[in-house]
N, C-alpha and C positions, 0 to 999 in steps of 0.2 A: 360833847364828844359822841360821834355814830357809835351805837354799838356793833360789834364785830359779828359776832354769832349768835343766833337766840333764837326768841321768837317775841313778836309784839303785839298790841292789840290795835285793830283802828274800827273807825265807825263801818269796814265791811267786810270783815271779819280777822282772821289772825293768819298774820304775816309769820313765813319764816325767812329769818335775814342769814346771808350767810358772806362774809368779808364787806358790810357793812351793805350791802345791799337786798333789797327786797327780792327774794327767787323763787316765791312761790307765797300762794297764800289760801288759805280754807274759808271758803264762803259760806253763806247762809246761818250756820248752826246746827244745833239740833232739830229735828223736824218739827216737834210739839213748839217751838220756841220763836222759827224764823221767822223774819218781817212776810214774806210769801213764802205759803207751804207750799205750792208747788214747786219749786224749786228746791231741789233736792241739795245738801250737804256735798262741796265737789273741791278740787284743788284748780287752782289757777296758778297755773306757771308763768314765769315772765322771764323774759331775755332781755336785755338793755343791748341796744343796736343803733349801729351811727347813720341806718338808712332806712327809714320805717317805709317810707313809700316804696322804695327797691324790693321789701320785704316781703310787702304785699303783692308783690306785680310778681315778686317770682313764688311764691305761694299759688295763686291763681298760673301760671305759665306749669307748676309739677303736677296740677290735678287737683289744689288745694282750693280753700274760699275765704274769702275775706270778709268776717260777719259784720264789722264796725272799724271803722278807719278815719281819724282825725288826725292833725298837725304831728304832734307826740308820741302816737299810741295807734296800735290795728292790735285786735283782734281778729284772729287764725285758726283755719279747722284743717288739718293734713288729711291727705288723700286717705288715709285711714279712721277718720272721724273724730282724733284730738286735736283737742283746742289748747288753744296757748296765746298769751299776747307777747307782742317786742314794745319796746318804749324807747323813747331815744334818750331819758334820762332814770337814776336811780331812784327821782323820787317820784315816780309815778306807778 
């Protein structure tokens, strides 16, 4: 059984699920500790969307950029400099 609400661990970092799906997650870790120190401790949001390439196309159409984009999954920076990914499923 999904869990509903929490928070999980995975190999990149700790998910927080909320009505069983993954909506956000903290990467890297602590600084002293991360696989790359450069990369700083950051959240990554995620939206579960039935159109990832729509997504991206109008991402880039509001002023946005599209950093990495495959089958399932883009990665998105808005006209204001946050980043965010969509997925076309919850387990991604």
């Amino acid at each position: 059984m999904a869990m509903e609400h929490g928070t999980t661990r995975s190999s990149t970092g700790t998910n927080v699920v909320y009505t069983g799906s993954v909506v956000a997650r903290i990467e890297s870790g602590a600084v002293d500790t991360a696989p790359d120190r450069s990369v700083r401790p950051h959240w990554q949001v995620h939206f579960v969307v039935a159109d990832v390439s729509g997504c991206a196309r109008a991402a880039r159409e509001h002023g946005g950029d599209v950093l990495a984009e495959c089958e399932h999954e883009a990665a998105l920076r808005d006209p204001d400099g946050a980043l965010f990914v969509v997925s076309s499923s919850r387990d991604h």
